[in-house]
C-alpha positions as CSV (number, residue, x, y, z in Angstrom):
1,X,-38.6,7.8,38.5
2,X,-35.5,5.5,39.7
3,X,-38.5,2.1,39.9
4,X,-41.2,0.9,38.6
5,X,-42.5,-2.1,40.4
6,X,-40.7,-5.7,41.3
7,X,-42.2,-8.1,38.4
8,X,-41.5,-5.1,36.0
9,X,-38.1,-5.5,36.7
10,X,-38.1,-9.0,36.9
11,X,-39.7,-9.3,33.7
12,X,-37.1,-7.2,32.4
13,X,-34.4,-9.6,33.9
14,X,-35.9,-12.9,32.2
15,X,-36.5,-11.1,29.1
16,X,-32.6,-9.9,29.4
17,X,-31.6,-13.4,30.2
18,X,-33.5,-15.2,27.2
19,X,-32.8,-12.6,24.8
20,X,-28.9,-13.0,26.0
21,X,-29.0,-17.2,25.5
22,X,-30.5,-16.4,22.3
23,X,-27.9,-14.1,21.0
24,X,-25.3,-16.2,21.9
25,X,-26.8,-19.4,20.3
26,X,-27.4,-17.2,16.9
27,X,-23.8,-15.9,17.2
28,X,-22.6,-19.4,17.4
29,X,-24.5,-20.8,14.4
30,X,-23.6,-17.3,12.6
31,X,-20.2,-18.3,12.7
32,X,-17.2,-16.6,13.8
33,X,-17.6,-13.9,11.0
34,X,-20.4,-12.3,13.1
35,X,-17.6,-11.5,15.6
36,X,-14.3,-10.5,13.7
37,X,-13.1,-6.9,13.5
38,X,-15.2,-4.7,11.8
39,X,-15.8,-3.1,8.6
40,X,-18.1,-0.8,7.7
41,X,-20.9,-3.5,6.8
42,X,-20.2,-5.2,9.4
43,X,-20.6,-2.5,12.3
44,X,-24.0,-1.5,10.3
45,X,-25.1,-4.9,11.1
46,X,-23.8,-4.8,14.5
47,X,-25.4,-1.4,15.8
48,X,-28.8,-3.4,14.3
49,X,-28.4,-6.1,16.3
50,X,-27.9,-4.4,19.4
51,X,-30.9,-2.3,18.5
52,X,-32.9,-5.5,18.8
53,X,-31.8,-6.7,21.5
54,X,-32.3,-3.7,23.6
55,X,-35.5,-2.9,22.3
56,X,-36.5,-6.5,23.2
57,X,-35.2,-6.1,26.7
58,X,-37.1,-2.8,27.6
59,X,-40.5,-2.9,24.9
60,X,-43.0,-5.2,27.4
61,X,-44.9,-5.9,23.9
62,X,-42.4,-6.8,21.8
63,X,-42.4,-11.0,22.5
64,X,-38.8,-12.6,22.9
65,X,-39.6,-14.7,19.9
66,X,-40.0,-11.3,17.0
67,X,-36.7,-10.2,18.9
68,X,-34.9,-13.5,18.7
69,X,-36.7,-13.5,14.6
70,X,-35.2,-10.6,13.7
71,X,-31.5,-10.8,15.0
72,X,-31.4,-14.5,13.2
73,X,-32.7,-12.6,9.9
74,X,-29.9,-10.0,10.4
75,X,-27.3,-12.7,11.0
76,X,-28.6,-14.9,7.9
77,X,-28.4,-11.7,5.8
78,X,-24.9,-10.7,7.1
79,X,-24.0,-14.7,6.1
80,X,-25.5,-14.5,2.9
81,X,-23.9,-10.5,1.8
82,X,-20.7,-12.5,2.8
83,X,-21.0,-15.3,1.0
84,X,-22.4,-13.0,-2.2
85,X,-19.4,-10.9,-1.7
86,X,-16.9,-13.8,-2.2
87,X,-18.9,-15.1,-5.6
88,X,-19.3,-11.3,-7.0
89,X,-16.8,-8.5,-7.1
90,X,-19.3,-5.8,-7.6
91,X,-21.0,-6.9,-4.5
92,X,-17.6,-7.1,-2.9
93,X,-16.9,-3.7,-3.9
94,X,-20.2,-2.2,-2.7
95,X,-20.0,-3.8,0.7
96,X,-16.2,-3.9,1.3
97,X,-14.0,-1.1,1.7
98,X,-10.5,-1.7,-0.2
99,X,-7.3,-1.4,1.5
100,X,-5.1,1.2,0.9
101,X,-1.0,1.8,1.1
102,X,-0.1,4.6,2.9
103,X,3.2,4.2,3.0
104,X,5.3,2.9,0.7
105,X,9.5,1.9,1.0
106,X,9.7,4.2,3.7
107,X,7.6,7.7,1.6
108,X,4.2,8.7,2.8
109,X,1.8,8.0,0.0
110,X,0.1,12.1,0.8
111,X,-2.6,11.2,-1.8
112,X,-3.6,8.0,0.0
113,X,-3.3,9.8,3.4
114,X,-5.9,12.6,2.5
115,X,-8.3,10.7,1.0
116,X,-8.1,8.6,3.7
117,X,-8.6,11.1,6.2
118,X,-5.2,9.7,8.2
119,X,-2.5,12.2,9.1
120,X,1.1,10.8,9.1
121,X,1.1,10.8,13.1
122,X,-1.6,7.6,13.0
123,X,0.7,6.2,10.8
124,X,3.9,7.1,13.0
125,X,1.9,5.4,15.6
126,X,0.8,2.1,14.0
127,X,5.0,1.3,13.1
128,X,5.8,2.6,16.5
129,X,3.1,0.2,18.1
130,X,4.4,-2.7,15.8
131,X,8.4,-2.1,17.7
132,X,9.7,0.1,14.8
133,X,11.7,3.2,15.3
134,X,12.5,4.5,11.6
135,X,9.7,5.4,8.9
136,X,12.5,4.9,6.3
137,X,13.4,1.1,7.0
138,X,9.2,0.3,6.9
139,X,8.7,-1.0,3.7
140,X,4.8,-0.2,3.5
141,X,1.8,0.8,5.8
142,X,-1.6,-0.6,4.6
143,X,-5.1,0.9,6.1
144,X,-7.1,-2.5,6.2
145,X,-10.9,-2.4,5.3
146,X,-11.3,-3.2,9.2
147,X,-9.4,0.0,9.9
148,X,-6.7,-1.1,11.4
149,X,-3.0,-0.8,9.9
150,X,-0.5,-3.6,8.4
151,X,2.9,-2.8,8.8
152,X,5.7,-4.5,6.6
153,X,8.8,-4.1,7.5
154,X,10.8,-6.8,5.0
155,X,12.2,-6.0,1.7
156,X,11.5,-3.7,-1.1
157,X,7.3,-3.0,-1.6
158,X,8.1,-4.3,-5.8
159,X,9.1,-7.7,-3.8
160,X,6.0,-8.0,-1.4
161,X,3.3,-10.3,-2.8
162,X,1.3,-9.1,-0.1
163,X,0.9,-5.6,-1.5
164,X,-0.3,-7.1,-4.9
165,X,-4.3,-6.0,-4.1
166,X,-2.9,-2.5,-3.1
167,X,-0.8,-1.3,-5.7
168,X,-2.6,0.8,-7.8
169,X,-2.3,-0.7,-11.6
170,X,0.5,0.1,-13.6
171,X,2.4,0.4,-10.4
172,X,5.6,-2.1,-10.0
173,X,4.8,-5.5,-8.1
174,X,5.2,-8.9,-8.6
């Protein structure tokens, strides 16, 4: 059946349109956290959100008000996770994925790479995408806890401050 009836759809138009102003005022109170890239926690939350929303669109006897309920308690419990996470590093580490160096003064870190799951081509591909041309001059590669790579390209990695939370200990740094 390709439709229903006209105040079916209608309904489903001012539901859409509520639900929509309501997502967007929750988003804005939520902060811009709600709307950064991704990790793993995050896209959990995410997928959730949309659930509600969609299911408040389309299910005539779920009220806008449960739906609008529900995404606010998922955006207050992202907040709060977050904010638990920056207090406690077990939280942290149970919520957060950490990053990890994959390359390192130009040498592919292999063990990094495999348990990872990234093959040396993705990581060709992030320096190339950055405007390098040699993996030798790259001092390191870093898979973020969004997913996405950092690539350094100054120095030595024992001078980089900014690989201090990926080295693994015992490893020279600063």
């Amino acid at each position: 059946m390709f439709f229903s009836n006209w105040p079916d759809t209608l309904n489903i138009f001012l539901t859409a349109l509520t639900a929509y102003v309501a997502v967007v005022i929750v988003l804005r109170f939520a902060g811009k956290r709600s709307l950064s890239k991704m990790n793993a926690f995050d896209l959990v939350v995410t997928v959730a959100l949309g659930s509600i929303l969609a299911s408040v669109i389309v299910t005539k006897s779920l009220p806008v008000s449960d739906g609008v309920v529900a995404f606010a308690s998922l955006c207050a419990l992202q907040l709060l996770v977050t904010w638990l996470s920056n207090k406690s590093e077990t939280i942290a580490k149970a919520v957060r994925s950490e990053p990890k160096l994959l390359l390192r003064d130009g040498e592919f870190q292999d063990e990094a790479l495999a348990n990872e799951r990234v093959t040396r081509d993705e990581v060709e591909a992030a320096i190339r995408k950055d405007g390098h041309g040699r993996v030798e001059e790259i001092t390191a590669v870093v898979l973020e806890s969004d997913g996405s790579m950092s690539v350094i390209v100054e120095g030595k990695s024992d001078d980089c401050t900014a690989l201090r939370s990926v080295l693994k200990p015992g490893e020279t740094s600063l």
